[in-house]
N, C-alpha and C positions, 0 to 999 in steps of 0.2 A: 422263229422270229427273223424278220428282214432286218437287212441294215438301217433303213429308215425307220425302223420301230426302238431298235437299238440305240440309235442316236436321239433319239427325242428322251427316252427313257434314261439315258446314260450320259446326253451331253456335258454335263457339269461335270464328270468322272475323268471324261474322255478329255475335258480344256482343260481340265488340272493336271492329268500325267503330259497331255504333249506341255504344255508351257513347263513344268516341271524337266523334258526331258531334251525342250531349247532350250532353257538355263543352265541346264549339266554341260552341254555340248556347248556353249559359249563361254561357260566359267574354263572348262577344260583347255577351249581353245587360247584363253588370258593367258590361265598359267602356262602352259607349254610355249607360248612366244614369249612369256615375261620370264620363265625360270629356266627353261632349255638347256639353257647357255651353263647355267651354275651347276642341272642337274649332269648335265656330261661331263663337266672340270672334275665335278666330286666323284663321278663315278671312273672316270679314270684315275685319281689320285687313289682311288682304294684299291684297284688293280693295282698300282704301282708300288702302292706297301706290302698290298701280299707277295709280288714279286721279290720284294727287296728282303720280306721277312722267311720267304724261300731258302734266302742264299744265306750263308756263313756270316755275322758279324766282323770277326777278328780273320784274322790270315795268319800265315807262321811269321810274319813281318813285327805285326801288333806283337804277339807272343815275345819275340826276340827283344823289344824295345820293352815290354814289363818286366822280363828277367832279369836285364840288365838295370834298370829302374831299382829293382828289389835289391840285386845284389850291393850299388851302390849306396842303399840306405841301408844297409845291413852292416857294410865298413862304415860308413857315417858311426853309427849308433856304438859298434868297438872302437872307434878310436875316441867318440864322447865318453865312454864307458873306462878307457885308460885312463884319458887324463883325468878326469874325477875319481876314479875309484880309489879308495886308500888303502894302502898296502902296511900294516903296522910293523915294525921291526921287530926284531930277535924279542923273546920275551914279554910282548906285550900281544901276548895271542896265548890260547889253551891247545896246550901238548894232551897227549891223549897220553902219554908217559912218562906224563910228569905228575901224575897222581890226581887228587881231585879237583876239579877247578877254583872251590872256595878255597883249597891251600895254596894255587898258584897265585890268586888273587890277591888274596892277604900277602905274600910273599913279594911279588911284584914291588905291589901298592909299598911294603915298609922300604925295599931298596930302594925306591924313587926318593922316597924322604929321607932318608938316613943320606943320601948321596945330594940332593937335589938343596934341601933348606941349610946346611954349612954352606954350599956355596950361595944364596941368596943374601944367606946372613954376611957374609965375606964384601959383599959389593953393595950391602946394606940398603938392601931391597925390601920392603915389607908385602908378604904373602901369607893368605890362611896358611897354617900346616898341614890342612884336612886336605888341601889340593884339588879342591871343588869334589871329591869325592863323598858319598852318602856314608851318614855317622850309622849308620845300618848297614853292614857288608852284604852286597846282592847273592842271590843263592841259586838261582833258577841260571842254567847255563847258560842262554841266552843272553840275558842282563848281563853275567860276568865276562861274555865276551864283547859284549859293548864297550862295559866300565871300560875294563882295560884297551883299547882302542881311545877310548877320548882319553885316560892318562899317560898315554902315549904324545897323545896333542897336548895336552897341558904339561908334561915334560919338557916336549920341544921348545912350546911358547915359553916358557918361562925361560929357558934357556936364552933363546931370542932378547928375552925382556932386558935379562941382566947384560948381555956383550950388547945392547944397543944403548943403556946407558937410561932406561925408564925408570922410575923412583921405586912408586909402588904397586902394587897389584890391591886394588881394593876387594875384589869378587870373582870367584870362577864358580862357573856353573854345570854342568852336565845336564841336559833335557834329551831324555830318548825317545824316541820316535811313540808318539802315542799309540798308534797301532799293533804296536810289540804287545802291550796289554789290555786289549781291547775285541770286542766279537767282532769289528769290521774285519779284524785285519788290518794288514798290510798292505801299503798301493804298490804301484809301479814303482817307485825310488822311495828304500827309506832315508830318513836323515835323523841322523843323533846331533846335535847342537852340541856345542861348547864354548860358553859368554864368557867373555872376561870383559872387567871395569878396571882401567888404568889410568895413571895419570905421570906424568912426566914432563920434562921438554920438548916441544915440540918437532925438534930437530932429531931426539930420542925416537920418540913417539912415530914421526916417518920412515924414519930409519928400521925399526920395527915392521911399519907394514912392509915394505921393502923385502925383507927379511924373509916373511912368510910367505914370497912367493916365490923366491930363490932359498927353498929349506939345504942344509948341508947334506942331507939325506933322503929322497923321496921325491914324490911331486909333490909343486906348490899347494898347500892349504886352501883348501877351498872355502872362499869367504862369503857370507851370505848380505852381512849387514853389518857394516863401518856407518860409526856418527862418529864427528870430532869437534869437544864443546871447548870453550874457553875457558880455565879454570877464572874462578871468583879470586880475587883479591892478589894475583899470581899471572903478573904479565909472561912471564917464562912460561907457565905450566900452560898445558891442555889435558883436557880426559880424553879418554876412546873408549868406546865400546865396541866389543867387534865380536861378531859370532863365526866358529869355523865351524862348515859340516863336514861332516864322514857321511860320508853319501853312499847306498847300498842297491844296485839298480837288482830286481829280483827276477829268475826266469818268465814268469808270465811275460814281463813285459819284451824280455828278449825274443821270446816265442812270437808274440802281436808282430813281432816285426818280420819273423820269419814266413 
């Protein structure tokens, strides 16, 4: 078959592929002068990150500058960890030789009242005699090392109460950290509370907070929540409510920080 036989037989084949393959080559020629430009910027900027992704991020520079970063937040966190942490004095902590803890406990607990409510009654202070502690003696070691740590506080404050001149102590409370008994756990910092509702002279009553931050023994009290109401009918008096924690920051979270 000749070309002339081809093309009569084929023409309509033949004007569809060349117009077909002048459209390709004219669309191709748009894009390439309309997009050029964008496609050479992007394909150098992707060289540029495998380049960059090549090389080392960090240098011993960066390195030095996170160490020291860390180590500074690490004294940050002991010296937050001093001044909060509560240190109980002689006898208000379990001896491992001084026999069972519920006898230390109980023992404790009666020398604080036998020692503590003569003098309240002396400066004729009204306070529970239970001393916010649970009419159930705790038994699990844990709990009795708490108890005794917040009757530690509640020793101290009441002390406070009477040489600053407060009337009475309506309430003290002990709240242990809910996680002491619970399947969560424990978080990063526990907190045992210790409420007390007072009421006095206002001049008392300051004198008091005062007090608790300048203890005779220890660091200041760590306060979580002060209200102070005006009493009813008693332009002298006010109430206070005040919570101290004993704050227990636990390794995990010392570890995070390490």
């Amino acid at each position: 078959m000749d070309l002339g036989e081809y093309w009569q037989e084929n023409k309509r084949f033949v004007t569809s592929v060349a117009l077909g393959l002048v459209g390709f080559l004219v669309a191709a020629s748009v894009i390439d002068s309309t997009f050029a430009d964008d496609i050479g910027a992007t394909s150098r900027r992707v060289s540029r990150l495998k380049s960059d992704l090549a090389k080392p991020m960090f240098d011993a520079t960066d390195l030095a500058a996170v160490t020291a970063e860390n180590e500074a937040l690490r004294e940050a966190v002991g010296r937050l960890e001093e001044a909060t942490a509560f240190v109980p004095r002689d006898g208000f902590s379990v001896d491992a030789g001084l026999g069972s803890p519920s006898n230390q406990y109980l023992r404790t607990l009666a020398e604080v009242r036998e020692e503590l409510l003569p003098r309240v009654n002396r400066a004729n202070v009204r306070v529970d005699p239970g001393v916010g502690m649970p009419e159930l003696s705790p038994t699990r070691g844990d709990e009795i090392l708490r108890y005794l740590e917040a009757l530690d506080v509640v020793e101290t404050v009441v002390r406070m109460v009477v040489d600053s001149g407060v009337r009475r102590i309506d309430d003290i409370q002990v709240k242990l950290d809910p996680g002491l008994s619970s399947r969560s756990g424990l978080g990063r910092v526990e907190r045992t509370r210790v409420v007390f509702e007072l009421a006095g002279p206002s001049r008392s009553v300051t004198n008091l907070l005062a007090r608790t931050q300048r203890p005779p023994s220890g660091n200041a009290l760590l306060l979580e929540d002060v209200e102070l109401i005006p009493a009813r009918n008693k332009e002298d008096e006010v109430r206070l409510e005040m919570t101290v924690v004993i704050a227990r920051l636990h390794e995990d979270a010392q570890q995070e920080v390490e």
